[in-house]
C-alpha positions in Angstrom: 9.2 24.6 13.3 9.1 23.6 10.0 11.7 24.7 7.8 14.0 24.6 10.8 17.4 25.1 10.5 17.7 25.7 6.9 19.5 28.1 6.1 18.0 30.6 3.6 19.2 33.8 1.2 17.6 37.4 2.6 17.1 40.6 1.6 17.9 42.9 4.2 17.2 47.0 3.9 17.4 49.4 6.5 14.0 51.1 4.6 11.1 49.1 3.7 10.8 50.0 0.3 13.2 47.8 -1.6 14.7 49.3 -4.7 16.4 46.3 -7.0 17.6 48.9 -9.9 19.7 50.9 -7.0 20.3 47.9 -4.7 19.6 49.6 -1.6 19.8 46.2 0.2 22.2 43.6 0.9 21.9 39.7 1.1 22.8 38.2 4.3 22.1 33.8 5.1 20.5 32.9 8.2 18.8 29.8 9.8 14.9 29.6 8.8 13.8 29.8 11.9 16.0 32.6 12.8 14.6 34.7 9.8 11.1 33.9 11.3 11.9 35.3 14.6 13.7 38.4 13.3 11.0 39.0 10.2 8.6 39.2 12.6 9.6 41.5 15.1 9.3 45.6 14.4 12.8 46.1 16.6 15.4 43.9 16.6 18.1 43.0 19.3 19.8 41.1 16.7 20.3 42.9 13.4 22.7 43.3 10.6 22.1 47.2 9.4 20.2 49.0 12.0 17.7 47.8 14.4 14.4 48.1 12.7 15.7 47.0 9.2 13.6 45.2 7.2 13.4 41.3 5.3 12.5 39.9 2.5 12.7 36.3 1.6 12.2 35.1 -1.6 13.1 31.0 -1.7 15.4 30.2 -5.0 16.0 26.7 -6.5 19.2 24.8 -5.7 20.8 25.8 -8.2 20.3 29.4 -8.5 21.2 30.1 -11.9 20.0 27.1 -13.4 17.0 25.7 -11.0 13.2 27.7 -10.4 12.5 27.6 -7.1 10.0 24.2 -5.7 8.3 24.7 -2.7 8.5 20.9 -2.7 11.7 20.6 -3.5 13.1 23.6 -0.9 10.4 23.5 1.9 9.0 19.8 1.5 7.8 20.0 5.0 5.7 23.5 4.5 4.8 22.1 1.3 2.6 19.2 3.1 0.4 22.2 4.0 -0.4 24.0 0.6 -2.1 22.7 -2.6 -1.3 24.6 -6.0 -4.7 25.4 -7.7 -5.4 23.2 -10.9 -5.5 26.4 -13.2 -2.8 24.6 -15.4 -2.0 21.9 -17.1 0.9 19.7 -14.8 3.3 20.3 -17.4 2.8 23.7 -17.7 4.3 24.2 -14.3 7.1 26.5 -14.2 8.2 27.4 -10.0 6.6 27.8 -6.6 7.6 30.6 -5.5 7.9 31.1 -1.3 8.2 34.7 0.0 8.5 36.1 3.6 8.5 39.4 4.4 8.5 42.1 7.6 5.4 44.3 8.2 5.8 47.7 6.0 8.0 45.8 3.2 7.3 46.8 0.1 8.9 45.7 -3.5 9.6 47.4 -6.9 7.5 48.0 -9.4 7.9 44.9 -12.1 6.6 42.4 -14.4 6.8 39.1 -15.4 6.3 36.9 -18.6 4.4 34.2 -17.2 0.9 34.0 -15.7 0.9 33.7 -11.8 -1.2 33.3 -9.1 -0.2 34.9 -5.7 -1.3 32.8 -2.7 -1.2 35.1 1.0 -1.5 32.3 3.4 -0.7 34.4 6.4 -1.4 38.2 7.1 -2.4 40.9 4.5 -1.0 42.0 1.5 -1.7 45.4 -0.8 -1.1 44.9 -4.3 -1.2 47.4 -6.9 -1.6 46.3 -10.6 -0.9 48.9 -13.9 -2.1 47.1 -17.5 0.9 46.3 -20.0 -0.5 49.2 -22.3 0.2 51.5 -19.6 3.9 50.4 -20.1 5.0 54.0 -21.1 3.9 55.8 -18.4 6.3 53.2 -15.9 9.3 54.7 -16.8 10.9 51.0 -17.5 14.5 50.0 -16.8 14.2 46.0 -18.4 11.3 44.6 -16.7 11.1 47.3 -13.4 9.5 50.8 -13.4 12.2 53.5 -12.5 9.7 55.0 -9.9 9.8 53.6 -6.7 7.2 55.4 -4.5 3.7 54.7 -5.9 1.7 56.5 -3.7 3.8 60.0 -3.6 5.8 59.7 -7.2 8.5 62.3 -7.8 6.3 63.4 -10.6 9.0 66.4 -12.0 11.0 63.4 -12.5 8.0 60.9 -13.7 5.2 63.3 -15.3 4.0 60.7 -17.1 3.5 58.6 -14.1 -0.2 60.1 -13.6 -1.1 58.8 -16.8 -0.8 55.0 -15.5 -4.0 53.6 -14.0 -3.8 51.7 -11.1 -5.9 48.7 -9.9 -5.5 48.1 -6.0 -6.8 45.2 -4.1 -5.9 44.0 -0.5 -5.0 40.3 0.3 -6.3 38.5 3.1 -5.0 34.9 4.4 -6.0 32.5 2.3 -7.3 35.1 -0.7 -5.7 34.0 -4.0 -4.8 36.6 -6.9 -4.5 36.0 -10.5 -1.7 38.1 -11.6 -1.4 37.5 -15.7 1.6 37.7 -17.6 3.3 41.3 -18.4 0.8 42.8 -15.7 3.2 45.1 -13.6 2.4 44.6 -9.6 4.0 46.7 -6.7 3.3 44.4 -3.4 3.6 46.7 0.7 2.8 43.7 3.5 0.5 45.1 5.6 1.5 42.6 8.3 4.1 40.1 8.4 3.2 37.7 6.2 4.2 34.5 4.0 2.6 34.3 0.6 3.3 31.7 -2.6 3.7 32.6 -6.2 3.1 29.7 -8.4 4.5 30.0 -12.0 3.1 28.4 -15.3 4.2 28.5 -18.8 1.3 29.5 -21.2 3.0 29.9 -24.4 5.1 27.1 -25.9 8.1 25.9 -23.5 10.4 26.7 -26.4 9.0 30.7 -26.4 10.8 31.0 -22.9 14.8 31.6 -22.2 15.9 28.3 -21.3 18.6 30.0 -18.9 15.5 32.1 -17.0 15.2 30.4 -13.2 12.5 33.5 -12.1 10.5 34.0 -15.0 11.1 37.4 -16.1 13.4 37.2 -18.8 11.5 38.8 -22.4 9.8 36.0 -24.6 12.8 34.1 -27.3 11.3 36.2 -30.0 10.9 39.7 -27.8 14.4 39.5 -27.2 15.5 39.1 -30.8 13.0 42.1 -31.7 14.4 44.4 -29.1 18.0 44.0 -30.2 16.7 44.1 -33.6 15.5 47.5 -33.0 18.7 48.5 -31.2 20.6 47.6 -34.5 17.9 49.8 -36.3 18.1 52.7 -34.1 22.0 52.8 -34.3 21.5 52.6 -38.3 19.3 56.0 -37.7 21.9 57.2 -36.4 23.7 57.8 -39.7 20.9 60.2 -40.7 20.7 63.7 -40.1 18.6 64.9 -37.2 15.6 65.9 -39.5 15.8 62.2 -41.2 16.1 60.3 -38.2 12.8 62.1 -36.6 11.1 61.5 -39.9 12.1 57.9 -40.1 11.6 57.6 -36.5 8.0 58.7 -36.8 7.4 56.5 -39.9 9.2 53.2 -37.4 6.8 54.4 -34.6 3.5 54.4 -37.2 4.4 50.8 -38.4 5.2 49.7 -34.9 1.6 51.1 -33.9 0.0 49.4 -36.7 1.7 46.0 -36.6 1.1 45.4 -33.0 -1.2 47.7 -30.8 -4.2 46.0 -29.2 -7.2 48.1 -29.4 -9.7 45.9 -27.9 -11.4 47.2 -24.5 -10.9 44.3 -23.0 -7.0 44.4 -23.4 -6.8 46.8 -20.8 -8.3 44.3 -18.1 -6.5 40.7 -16.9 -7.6 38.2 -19.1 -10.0 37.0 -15.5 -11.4 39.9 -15.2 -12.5 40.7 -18.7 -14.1 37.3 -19.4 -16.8 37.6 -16.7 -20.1 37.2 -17.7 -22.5 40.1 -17.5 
C-alpha cells in the first residue's frame, strides 16, 4: 500500500462529531496502513476508546509548527496519483492538505483565510457552506462557530443560529469544490473517504502570519485591528454604562460604514457570483 508504514498523527473520538473548541478527542500515532484498515471499518477489534470510535486524519508538515503540510513532501508516493488544479499562480502555493476520515465523521464549523479547493478522491462528502456576512449568526470562538450540530442546533443557546443561511452540496469521487477564503464549511463523510485540500495565498505573502502552518491564522492587519479594538473596548470601560452604550453605538455605526459590503454578490463565493447569465 502506499503510504505504508508511515506512521501518522490521528484524531480519534468515540462520537463522530468532532468538537476542536471542547476537545472531545484525543491524538493517538499509528502505522498508515494501520489507520487505513481501522478508518475503514464501522467496529473495530482493535481500538483505543471504544470499539466503534471514530478517525480523522489530517497530514501535517514535518515540522508542525513551522512546516504546511506537502502532499509531495509527506505522501510522495500517493502524490504520483493526484495533480493540483492550475487555479494559481506556482508561487501562490501555500499546502496540500491530505485528510482521511471514518464514515459518519463530521468536523466543526470553521473558516480559513485562504482560498481552497477541496478535492474527494474517494467516497462522498456533505459540505455545508455559511457566507462571511453571516458571521454573527455563527456564534464565533476565533475562527470556529460555537455550535456544533448543524442540522438540530441548540437554538435556546444559538437563536441567532436560524438567521445563517446555509449552502449544501454533496461530493462525489473525483468532484472538486471551490471553498473561498473566510467562507465557513462544516464537512460529515458520508462514506469513508480520502479528500485533498490545496491551499493558495491570494493576497500578498507578507499579509499572512509567517508563523501560520494551516492557514487559519487572521490576515497581519486583522489581527492588529482586533487587538486594536480590544484596547478600545477596555478604554470604554472607563465610561459610565450610559456613555459606553452611546459610544459603543457610535463605534458600531463607523465600523458599519467603513467596512460593510453591500453588494449582492458578496453574499455568493467569488465562483459562483461571476457566472455568466
Amino acid at each position: 500500500m502506499k503510504g505504508g508504514e508511515r506512521e501518522v498523527k490521528i484524531h480519534v473520538s468515540t462520537v463522530p462529531q468532532m468538537d476542536f473548541l471542547h476537545k472531545n478527542f484525543v491524538y493517538r500515532t499509528l502505522p498508515f496502513n494501520e489507520y487505513i484498515r481501522r478508518a475503514s471499518e464501522t467496529k473495530h477489534s482493535d481500538f483505543f476508546l471504544c470499539e466503534d470510535e471514530s478517525y480523522y486524519l489530517r497530514s501535517l508538515g514535518e515540522d508542525v509548527r513551522k512546516e504546511p503540510a506537502d502532499l509531495s513532501k509527506q505522501f510522495p508516493d500517493l502524490a504520483e496519483d493526484f495533480h493540483i488544479p492550475q487555479f494559481f499562480e506556482p508561487d501562490q502555493f501555500f499546502s496540500s492538505v491530505f485528510r482521511i476520515s471514518s464514515c459518519g465523521l463530521q468536523l466543526w464549523t470553521h473558516y480559513d483565510v485562504m482560498d481552497n479547493l477541496l478535492a474527494q478522491v474517494t467516497g462522498r462528502k456533505r459540505v455545508v457552506l455559511f457566507s462571511p456576512q453571516d458571521a454573527l449568526h455563527l456564534y464565533l470562538n476565533g475562527d470556529k462557530s460555537e455550535v456544533l450540530d448543524i442540522d438540530a442546533p441548540d437554538l435556546e443557546r444559538f437563536p441567532e443560529f436560524v438567521k445563517a443561511r446555509r449552502y449544501d452540496c454533496v461530493l462525489e469521487p473525483g468532484d472538486l469544490l471551490f471553498i473561498p477564503a473566510l467562507w465557513f464549511h462544516n464537512t460529515r463523510a458520508l462514506n469513508f473517504g480520502v479528500g485533498v485540500n490545496v491551499f493558495w495565498r491570494h493576497l500578498p505573502a507578507d499579509s499572512y502570519d509567517k508563523k501560520d502552518p494551516y492557514g487559519n491564522k487572521d490576515p497581519v492587519a486583522a489581527t492588529r485591528a482586533l487587538q486594536t479594538l480590544e484596547k478600545a473596548l477596555h478604554a470604554l470601560d472607563e465610561l459610565p454604562a450610559e456613555y459606553r452604550d452611546f459610544y459603543g453605538r457610535r463605534m458600531v455605526q463607523r465600523v458599519q460604514t467603513r467596512t460593510y459590503c453591500d453588494s449582492p454578490d458578496s453574499q455568493m463565493p467569488r465562483s459562483l457570483s461571476n457566472k455568466p447569465g
